[in-house]
C-alpha positions in Angstrom: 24.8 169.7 -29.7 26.1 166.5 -30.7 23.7 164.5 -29.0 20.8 166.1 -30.6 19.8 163.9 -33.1 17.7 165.3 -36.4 15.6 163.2 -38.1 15.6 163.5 -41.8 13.8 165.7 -44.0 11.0 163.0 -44.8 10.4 161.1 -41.2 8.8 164.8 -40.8 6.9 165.3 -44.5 7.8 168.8 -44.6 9.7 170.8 -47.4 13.5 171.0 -48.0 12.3 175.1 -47.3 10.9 174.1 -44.2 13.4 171.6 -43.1 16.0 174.1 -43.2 14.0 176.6 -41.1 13.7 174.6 -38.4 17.0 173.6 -38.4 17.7 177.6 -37.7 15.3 177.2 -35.1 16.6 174.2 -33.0 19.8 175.8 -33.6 18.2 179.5 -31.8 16.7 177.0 -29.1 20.3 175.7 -28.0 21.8 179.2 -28.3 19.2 180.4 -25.8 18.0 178.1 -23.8 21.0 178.0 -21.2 20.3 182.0 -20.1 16.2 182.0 -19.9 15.3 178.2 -20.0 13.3 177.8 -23.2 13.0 173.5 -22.6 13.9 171.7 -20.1 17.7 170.6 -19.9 16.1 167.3 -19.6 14.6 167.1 -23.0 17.1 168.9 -24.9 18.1 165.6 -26.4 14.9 164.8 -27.7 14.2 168.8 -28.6 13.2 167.3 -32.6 10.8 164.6 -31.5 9.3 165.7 -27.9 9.0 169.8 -29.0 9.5 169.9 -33.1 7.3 166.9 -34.0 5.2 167.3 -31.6 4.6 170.5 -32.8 4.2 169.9 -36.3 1.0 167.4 -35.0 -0.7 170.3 -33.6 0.1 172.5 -37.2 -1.6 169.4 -39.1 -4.4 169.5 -36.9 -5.2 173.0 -37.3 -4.3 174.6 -40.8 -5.5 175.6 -42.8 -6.4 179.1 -40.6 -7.1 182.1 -41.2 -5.8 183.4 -38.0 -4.1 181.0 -35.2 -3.4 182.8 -31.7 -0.8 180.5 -29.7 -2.0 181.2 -26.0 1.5 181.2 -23.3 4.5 180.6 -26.5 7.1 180.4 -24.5 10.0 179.2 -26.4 7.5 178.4 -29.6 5.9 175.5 -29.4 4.0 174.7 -31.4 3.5 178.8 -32.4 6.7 179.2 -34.2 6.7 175.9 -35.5 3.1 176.1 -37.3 4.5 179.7 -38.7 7.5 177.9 -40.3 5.0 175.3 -41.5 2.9 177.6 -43.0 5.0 179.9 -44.5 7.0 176.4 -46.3 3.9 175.7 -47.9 2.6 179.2 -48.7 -0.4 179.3 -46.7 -1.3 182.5 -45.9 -2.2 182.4 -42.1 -1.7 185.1 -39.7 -0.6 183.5 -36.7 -0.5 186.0 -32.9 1.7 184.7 -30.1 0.6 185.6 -26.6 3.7 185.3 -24.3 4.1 188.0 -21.1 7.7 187.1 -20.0 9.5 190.1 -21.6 12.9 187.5 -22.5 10.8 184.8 -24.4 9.1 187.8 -26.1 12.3 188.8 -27.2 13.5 185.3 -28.0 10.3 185.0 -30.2 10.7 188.2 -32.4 14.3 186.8 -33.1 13.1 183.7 -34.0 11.0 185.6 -37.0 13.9 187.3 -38.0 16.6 184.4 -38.0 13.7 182.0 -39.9 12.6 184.9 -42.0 9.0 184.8 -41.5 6.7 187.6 -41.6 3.5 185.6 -40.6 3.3 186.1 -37.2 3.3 188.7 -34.1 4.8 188.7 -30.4 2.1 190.0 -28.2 4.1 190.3 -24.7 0.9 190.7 -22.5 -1.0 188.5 -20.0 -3.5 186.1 -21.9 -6.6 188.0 -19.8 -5.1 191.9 -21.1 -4.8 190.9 -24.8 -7.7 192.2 -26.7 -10.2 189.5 -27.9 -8.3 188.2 -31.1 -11.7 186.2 -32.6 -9.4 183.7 -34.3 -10.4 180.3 -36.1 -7.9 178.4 -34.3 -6.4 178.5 -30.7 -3.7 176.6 -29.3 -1.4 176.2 -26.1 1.1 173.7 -25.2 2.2 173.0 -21.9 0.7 176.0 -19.8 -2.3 175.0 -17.9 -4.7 172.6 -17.0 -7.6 172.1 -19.4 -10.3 173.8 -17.3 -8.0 177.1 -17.0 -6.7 176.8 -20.3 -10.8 176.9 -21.8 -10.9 180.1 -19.7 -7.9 181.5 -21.7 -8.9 180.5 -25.1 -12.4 181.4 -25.3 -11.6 184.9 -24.8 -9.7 184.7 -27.9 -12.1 182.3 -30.4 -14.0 182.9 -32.9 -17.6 181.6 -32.2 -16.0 178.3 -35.0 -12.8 177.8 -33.6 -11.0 174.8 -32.8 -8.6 174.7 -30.0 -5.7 172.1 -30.0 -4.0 171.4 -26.7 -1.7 168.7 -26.5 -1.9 166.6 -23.3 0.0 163.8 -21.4 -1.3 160.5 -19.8 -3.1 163.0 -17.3 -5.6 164.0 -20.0 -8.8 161.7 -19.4 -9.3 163.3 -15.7 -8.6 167.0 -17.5 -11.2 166.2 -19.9 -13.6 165.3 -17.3 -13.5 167.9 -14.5 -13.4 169.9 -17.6 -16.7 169.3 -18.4 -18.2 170.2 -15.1 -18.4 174.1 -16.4 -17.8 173.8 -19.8 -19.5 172.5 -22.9 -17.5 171.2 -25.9 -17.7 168.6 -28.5 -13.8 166.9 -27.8 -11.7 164.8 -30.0 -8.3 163.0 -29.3 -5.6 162.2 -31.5 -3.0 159.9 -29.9 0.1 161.8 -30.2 3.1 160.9 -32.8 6.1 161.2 -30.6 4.4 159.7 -26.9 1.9 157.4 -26.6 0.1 158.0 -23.6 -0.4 161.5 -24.5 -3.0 162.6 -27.0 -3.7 166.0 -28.6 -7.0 167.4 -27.6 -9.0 169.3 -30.8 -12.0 171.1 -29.1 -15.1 172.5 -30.9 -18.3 174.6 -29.7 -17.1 175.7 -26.1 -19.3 177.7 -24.7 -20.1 177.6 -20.5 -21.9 175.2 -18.9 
């Protein structure tokens, strides 16, 4: 754990509240990760900029929401992180994380108890079984191209929604064959923590 470094409270605008819940988290992330492979080892030095950051991008992009369903959570990015965000500025979203592998499910529930938040449920189903959850905001991170990922999410959006999906240099040819059965009005933010990558805010999907 040494070589993780932490940035300070303000390099991530968040409050002393929230600071110290994502502490607990990163702290849950190392306990864990060795025995079901939350991150890769790879990026475990960079676990507050490449995954908590980066995360915290994606929860700036998309509150304030009513109800947020994070498609594939995995190890809870940006999920868990937008629920820590939320609840450290009392916004009162109700956030649904969709993750099928049984362990991360379990990982996730802890992760509510050990950050104390009450703002958010584990759904440990397939994307395609979950009932429609009509939400206002959908994201995913890491779990599918954009043209597979459009298929997951609609199912879940409200006819309003905005779905975030942060992308690496790779994302101008997603964005295109996307468009080949899709219809969307698409804006890019260049991510915060790598410069090549961007995260994708999506409006009015419907088919093509």
């Amino acid at each position: 754990m040494n070589d993780i470094i932490r940035p300070e409270m303000a390099a991530l605008d968040v409050s002393r509240e929230t600071f110290e819940r994502l502490e607990a988290f990163a702290d849950l992330i190392l306990k864990w990760n060795p025995r079901i492979n939350l991150i890769s080892r790879a990026s475990i030095p960079d676990l507050w900029t490449r995954h908590i950051k980066d995360s915290i991008q994606v929860y700036k992009a998309g509150h304030p929401a009513k109800h947020w369903v994070d498609l594939g959570s995995g190890g809870g990015f940006p999920g868990v992180i937008a629920a820590i965000c939320a609840a450290g500025a009392s916004i009162e979203t109700k956030f649904t994380l969709i993750e099928s592998d049984q362990r991360k499910s379990v990982f996730l529930r802890t992760a509510a108890r050990t950050c104390g938040l009450d703002n958010f449920t584990v759904l440990s189903k397939r994307i395609e079984a979950v009932d429609p959850q009509n939400a206002d905001v959908v994201s995913a991170r890491a779990l599918a191209d954009l043209t597979t990922l459009l298929g997951y999410a609609a199912r879940h959006a409200a006819p309003d929604s905005r779905m975030l999906f942060p992308k690496g240099k790779t994302w101008g040819k997603e964005l295109e064959e996307a468009r080949r059965t899709w219809n969307f009005e698409a804006e890019t933010i260049t991510s915060e923590t790598e410069p090549d990558a961007v995260l994708l805010i999506l409006k009015g999907v419907s088919r093509d």
